[in-house]
Each structure stands twice: as structure tokens, then as C-alpha cells.
C-alpha positions as CSV (number, residue, x, y, z in Angstrom):
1,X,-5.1,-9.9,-5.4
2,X,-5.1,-12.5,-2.8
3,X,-5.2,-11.9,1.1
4,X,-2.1,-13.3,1.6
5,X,-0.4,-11.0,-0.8
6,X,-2.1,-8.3,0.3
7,X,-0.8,-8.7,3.9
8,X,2.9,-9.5,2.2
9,X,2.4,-5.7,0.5
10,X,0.9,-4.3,3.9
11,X,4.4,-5.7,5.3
12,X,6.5,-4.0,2.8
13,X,4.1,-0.7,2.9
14,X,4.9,-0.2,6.5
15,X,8.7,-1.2,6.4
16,X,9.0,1.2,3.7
17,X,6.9,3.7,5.8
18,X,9.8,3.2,8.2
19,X,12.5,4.0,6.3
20,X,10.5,6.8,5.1
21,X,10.4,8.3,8.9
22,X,14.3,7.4,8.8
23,X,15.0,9.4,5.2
24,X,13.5,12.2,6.6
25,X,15.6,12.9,9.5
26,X,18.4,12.6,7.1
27,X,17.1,15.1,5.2
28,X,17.4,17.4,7.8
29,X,14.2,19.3,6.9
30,X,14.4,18.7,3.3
31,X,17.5,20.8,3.2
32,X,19.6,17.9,1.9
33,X,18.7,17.2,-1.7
34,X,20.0,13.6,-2.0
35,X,17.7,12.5,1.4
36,X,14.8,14.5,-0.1
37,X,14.5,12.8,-2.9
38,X,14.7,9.5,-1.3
39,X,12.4,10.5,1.3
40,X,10.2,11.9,-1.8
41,X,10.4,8.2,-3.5
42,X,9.7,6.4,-0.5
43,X,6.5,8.0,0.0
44,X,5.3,8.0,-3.6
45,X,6.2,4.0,-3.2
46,X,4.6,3.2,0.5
47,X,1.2,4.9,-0.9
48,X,1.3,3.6,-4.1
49,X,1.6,-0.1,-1.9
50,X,-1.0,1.1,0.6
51,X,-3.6,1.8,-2.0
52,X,-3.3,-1.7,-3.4
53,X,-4.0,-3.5,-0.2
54,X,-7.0,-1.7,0.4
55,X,-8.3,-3.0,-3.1
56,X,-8.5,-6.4,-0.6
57,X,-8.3,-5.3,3.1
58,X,-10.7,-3.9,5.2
59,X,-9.4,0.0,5.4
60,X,-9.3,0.1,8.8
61,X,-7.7,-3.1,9.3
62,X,-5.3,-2.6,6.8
63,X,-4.4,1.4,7.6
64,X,-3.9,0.6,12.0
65,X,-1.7,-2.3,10.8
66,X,0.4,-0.3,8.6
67,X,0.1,2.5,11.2
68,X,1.2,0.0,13.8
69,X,4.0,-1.2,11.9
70,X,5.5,2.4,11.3
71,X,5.3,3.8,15.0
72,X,6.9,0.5,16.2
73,X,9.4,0.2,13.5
74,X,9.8,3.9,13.6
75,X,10.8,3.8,17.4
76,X,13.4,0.9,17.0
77,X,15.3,2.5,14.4
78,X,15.4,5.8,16.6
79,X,16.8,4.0,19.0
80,X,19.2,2.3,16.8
81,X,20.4,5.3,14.5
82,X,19.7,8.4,16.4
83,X,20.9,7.3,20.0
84,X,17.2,7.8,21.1
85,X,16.2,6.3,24.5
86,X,14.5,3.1,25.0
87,X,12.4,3.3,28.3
88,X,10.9,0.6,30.3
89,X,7.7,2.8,28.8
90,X,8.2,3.0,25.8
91,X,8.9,-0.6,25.0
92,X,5.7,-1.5,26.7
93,X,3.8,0.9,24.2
94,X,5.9,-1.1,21.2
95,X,4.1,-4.3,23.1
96,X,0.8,-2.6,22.7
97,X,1.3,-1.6,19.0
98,X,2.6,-5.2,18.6
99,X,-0.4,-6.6,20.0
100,X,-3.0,-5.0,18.7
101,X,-1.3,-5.9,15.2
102,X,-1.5,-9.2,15.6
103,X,-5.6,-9.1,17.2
104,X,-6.4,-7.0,14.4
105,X,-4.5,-9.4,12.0
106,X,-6.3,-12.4,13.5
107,X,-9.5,-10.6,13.7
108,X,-12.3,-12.1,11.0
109,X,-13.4,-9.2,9.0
């Protein structure tokens, strides 16, 4: 697999971890069958992606960047769905996620 492909999948790995986060709210503590077994499918797919990137990523590269991209994602659809508050704070710790994203993307190695 090429690195560029792998970084498209590391993309889709984390957006998917996203509305993983998001499915299980929904599912209320897995007490809502329909949301559990997206929530259930959207794991099985964001691992499935995960382990193929690291078949061409540095692990550790690869793993904060999908990390990164969940927390940040995570935050903004909290925000958007749930009502959740967006502080002055917690927009600068987005920035940080953001940023060390991009130096570990542009990072040789």
C-alpha cells in the first residue's frame, strides 16, 4: 500500500472513530439495539482500517494521528449534537491536537 493511501485510510479510520464516539452516545449505554449495532460496526470497520495503515505507517505516527483526529473530531461534534460547551480552553487544546497532527504528519520517519 502506498503512503499516500495509507494516510487517505488513516483519514477515514479516524472520521469513522468519530462517529463511533457519536453512535455511542446514541446508544445510550448500549441499551438502544439499533445504535448498538451501528456503534458495534463502526468499530469492527475503524480497526479493521487502523490495522491496515500500520502495514505502512510508523505505529506511533499513525495511532497519535488517528488518536488526534478522534479527540478533536470527537469534541466538535459534542459541541454540534449534544449542546456541549465550546470554551476559549478547550478550542485551544483542539489547536494543540491539530498541531501536533500536522508536525507529526510532516515529521520524516
Amino acid at each position: 500500500m502506498s503512503q499516500g493511501f495509507a494516510w487517505t485510510l488513516l483519514v477515514i479510520a479516524g472520521v469513522l472513530d468519530v462517529a463511533w464516539a457519536v453512535s455511542m452516545k446514541y446508544a445510550e449505554g448500549y441499551t438502544r439495539p439499533g445504535w448498538s449495532v451501528v456503534s458495534v460496526l463502526l468499530l469492527a470497520a475503524f480497526v479493521y482500517l487502523l490495522g491496515k495503515v500500520l502495514e505502512a505507517l510508523p505505529v506511533g505516527t499513525a495511532y497519535a494521528v488517528w488518536t488526534g483526529i478522534g479527540a478533536a473530531g470527537t469534541v466538535v461534534m459534542g459541541v454540534a449534537l449534544f449542546g456541549e460547551q465550546l470554551s476559549p480552553l478547550r478550542l485551544g487544546g483542539i489547536a494543540a491536537v491539530l498541531a501536533g497532527i500536522a508536525m507529526l504528519k510532516l515529521a520524516p520517519g
